[in-house]
N, C-alpha and C positions, 0 to 999 in steps of 0.2 A: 805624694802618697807613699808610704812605708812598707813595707812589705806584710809587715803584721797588723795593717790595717786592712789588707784583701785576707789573710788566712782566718776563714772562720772559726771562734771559741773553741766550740768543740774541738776542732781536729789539732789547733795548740795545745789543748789541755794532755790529749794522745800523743803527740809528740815531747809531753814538757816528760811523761811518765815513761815512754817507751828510748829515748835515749841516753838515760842512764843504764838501763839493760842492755843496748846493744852495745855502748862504747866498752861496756865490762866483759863483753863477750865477745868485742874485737880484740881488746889488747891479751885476750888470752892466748888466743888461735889464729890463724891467718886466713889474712879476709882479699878473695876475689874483690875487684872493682868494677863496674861497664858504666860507660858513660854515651847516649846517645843522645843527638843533636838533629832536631828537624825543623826545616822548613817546608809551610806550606803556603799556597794561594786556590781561594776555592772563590767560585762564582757560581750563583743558583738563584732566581727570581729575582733579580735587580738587586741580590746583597753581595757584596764584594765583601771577601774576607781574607786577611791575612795574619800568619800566625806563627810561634815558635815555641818548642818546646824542649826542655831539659829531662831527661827521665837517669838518674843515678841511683846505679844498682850496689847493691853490699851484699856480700854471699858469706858464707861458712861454715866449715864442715869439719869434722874430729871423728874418729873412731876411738874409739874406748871401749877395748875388748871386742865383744861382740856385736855392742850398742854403737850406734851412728849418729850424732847429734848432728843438726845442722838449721842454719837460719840466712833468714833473706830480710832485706829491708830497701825498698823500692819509693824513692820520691821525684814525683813529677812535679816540674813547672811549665806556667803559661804564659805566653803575652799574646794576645788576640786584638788587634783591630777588626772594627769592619764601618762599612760604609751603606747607605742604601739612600739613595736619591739624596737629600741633603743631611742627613744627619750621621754622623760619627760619633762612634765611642770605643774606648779602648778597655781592656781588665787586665788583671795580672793577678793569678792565683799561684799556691801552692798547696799539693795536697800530697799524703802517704798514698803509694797506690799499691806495696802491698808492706806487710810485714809478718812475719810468723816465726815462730821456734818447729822444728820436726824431732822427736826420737824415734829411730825404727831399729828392728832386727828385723832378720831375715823374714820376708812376705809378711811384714807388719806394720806399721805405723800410727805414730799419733803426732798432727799435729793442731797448733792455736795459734791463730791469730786473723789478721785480713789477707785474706787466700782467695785463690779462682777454685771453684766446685763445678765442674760440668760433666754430663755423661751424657748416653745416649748413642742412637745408630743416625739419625736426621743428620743432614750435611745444612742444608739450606732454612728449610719449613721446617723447625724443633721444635714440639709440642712440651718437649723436656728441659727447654732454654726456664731453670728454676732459678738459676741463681748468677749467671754470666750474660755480656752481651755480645759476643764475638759477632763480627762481620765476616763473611767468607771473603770475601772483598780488598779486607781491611788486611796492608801486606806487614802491618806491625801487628796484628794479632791482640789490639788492645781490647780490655775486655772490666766490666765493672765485677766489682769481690766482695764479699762478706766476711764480718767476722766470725769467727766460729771456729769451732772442736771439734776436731774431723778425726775418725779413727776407721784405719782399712784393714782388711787383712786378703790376701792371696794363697790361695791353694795350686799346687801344680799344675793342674789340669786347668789352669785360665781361670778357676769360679774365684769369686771373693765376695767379700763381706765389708758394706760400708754404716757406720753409723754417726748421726751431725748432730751439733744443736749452737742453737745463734740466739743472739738478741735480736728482737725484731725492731724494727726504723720505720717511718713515716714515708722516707723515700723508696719509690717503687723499684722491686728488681724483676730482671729478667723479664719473664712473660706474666709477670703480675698484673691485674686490673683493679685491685684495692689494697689499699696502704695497710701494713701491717701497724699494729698497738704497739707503741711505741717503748722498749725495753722489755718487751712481755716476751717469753721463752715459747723459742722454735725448734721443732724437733722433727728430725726421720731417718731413714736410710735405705739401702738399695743391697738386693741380692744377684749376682749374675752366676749364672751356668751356663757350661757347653751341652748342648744337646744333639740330635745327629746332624740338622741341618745346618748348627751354626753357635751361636749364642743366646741366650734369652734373660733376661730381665726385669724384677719386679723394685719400685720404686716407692716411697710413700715420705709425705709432708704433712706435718699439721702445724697452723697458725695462728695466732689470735687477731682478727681486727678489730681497726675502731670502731665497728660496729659490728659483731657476731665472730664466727670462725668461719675455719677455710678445712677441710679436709682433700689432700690432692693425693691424686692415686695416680702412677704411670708403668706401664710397659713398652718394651721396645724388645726386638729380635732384628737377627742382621743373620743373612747367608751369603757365605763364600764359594761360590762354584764358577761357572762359565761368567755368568756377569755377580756381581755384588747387587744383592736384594736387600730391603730392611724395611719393618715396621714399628711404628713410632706412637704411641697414644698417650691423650695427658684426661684423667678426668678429674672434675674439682666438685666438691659437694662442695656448699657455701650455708649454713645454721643462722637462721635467725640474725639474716642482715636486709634491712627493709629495700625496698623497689629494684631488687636484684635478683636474676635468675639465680635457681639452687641451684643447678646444674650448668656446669660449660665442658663441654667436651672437645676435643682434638688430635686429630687422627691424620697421620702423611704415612704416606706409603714411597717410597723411591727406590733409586736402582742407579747403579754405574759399570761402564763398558769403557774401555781404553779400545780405538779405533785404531788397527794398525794402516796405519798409513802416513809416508814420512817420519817425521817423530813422534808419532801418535798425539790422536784426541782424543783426550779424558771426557766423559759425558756424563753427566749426572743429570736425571731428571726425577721431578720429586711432586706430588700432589696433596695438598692437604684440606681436610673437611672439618669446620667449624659449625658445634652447633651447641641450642642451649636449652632447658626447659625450666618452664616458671614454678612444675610444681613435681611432676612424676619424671620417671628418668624414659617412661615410654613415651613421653611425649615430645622428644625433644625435636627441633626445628632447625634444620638447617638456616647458618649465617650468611655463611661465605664457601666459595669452593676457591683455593690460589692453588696456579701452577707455576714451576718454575722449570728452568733448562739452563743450567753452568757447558759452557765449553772452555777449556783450557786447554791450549797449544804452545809446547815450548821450542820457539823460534832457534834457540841457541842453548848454550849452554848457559848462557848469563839472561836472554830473553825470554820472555813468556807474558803472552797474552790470555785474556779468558776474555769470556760474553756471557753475561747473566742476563735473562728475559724472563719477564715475573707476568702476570697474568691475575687477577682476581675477578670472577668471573660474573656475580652476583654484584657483587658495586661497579664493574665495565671501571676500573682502575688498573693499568696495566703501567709496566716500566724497564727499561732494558740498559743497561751500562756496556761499557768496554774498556776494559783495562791493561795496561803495559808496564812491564814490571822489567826491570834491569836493575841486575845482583852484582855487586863485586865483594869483595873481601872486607871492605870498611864502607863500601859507600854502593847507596840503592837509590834507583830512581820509580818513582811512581806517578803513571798520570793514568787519570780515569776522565770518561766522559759520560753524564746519565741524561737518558731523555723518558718523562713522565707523565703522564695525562694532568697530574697536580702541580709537578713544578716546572714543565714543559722542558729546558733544556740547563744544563750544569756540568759542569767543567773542575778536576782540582788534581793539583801541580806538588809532588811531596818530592824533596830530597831529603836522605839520611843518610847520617855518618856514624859509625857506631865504633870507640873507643875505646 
């Protein structure tokens, strides 16, 4: 098998377009490189998997006058086996994971292309998870991106001003529950101010789907005092899309404390309320209640563990990990262990060498 018999059409076609622009706009300017290298071995419900991946990075940046140009172009590879009682199979993909151009000036930017979008005060439970899927967990920080035109701007005082718009895809992101119309135009953006307590937040999304739209409204605020506070909400109208609630709403509330003792414990604990209504917004019905609790302890300089214990209370679905993470200068080691009322018990083995 070829290589460009696993790369889907589509993302050849993105790549047949997008590397005449970037080699034009390597050989002009000077281009950072990283190259990281991972192995892993994961085990979870009788499937044994094992796997490797390629991720090579291209950077560049120019100042011209006052303006600051600069671009990324990020491609990951895959080789995955896996096993589960007799049957084996192997894949081997490649795909862009990010690319984009940026121009900024001073507390401005604009940039396009496949970029990570996240915001929010949520650590864990993110009612605001629109467009990214970070793991807290996850000690690569890998996270899924959209394409899209992103333009920010920053005022001294912390506030700023963001505005997006994307093509929509069939494939679901973030904390989506219906697939967006397929090339139909997305649009929103977000205002943040400082206020006395802290910071505050207003958020807005509109979408088209395969069947009706999506109108998503969110806020969030975060206070900085004795412990760190933050509240987090996502509400979605949903127009004229049949056997689905109008309404879904989501609301976490959390909080973090550093415990001094020893090298201190970080603590984060976070609550969030899910709920929906079929037809008025007073109506609406609790789903789910999930609670969580992160502790992270750094053993050393180079060590650090954490314990994540999840709780969902209304489905009696609960799940708790623990993780060990060793850092050096090119080379990290990661192993986790999770125990789940759905997958009962899971185990996975990462080393990375970063180039």
């Amino acid at each position: 098998m070829s290589l460009l018999e696993v790369i889907p059409e589509g993302i050849l076609k993105r790549i047949a377009v997008l590397i005449p622009l970037v080699l034009t706009v390597f050989t002009s300017f000077c281009v950072e490189t990283k190259n990281r290298f991972s192995a892993y071995l994961h085990n979870e419900s009788e499937l044994y998997t094992t796997g490797m991946q390629w991720a090579m990075d291209f950077a560049v940046e120019e100042d011209i006058g006052a303006v600051n140009f600069s671009g990324q172009y990020s491609q990951h590879s895959h080789f995955i086996s896996r096993w589960h009682q007799q049957d084996h199979s192997i894949s081997m993909y490649s795909k862009p994971y990010r690319w984009w151009l940026r121009m900024q000036i001073p507390q401005s930017e604009l940039r396009a292309g496949l970029q990570q979008i996240n915001f929010g005060s949520a650590q864990i439970l993110r009612p605001l998870k629109w467009f990214d899927s970070l793991d807290p967990q996850d000690p690569l920080k890998l996270s899924g991106a959209v394409e899209a035109l992103l333009i920010r701007h920053h005022w001294l005082n912390n506030a700023n001003f963001w505005l997006w718009a994307m093509m929509g895809e069939e494939e679901l992101k973030g904390n989506e529950l219906l697939c967006s119309k397929q090339e139909a135009l997305e649009f929103g953006g977000r205002v943040q101010y400082p206020v006395l307590w802290g910071d505050t937040a207003l958020s807005f999304h509109y979408r088209p789907l395969l069947w009706g739209k999506e109108y998503r409204m969110g806020l969030d605020l975060r206070m900085d005092d004795v412990i760190g506070a933050w509240l987090e909400l996502n509400a979605s109208y949903y127009k004229a899309v049949p056997n689905f609630p109008t309404y879904q709403t989501a609301i976490t509330l959390g909080g973090d404390y550093v415990l001094d003792w020893q090298n201190g414990i970080a603590i984060t604990m976070e609550n969030m309320l899910l709920a929906s209504a079929q037809n008025e917004l007073y109506s609406a019905q609790s789903q789910n209640w999930v609670s969580t609790l992160m502790l992270n302890y750094p053993l050393s300089i180079i060590d650090t563990i954490s314990l994540l214990a999840l709780a969902e209370w209304q489905t009696e679905n609960h799940s708790m990990s623990l993780a060990w993470l060793r850092e050096y200068d090119y080379l990290s080691l990661h192993f986790l262990l999770v125990n789940s009322k759905e997958t009962d018990f899971g185990a996975r083995l990462m080393l990375s060498m970063n180039l």
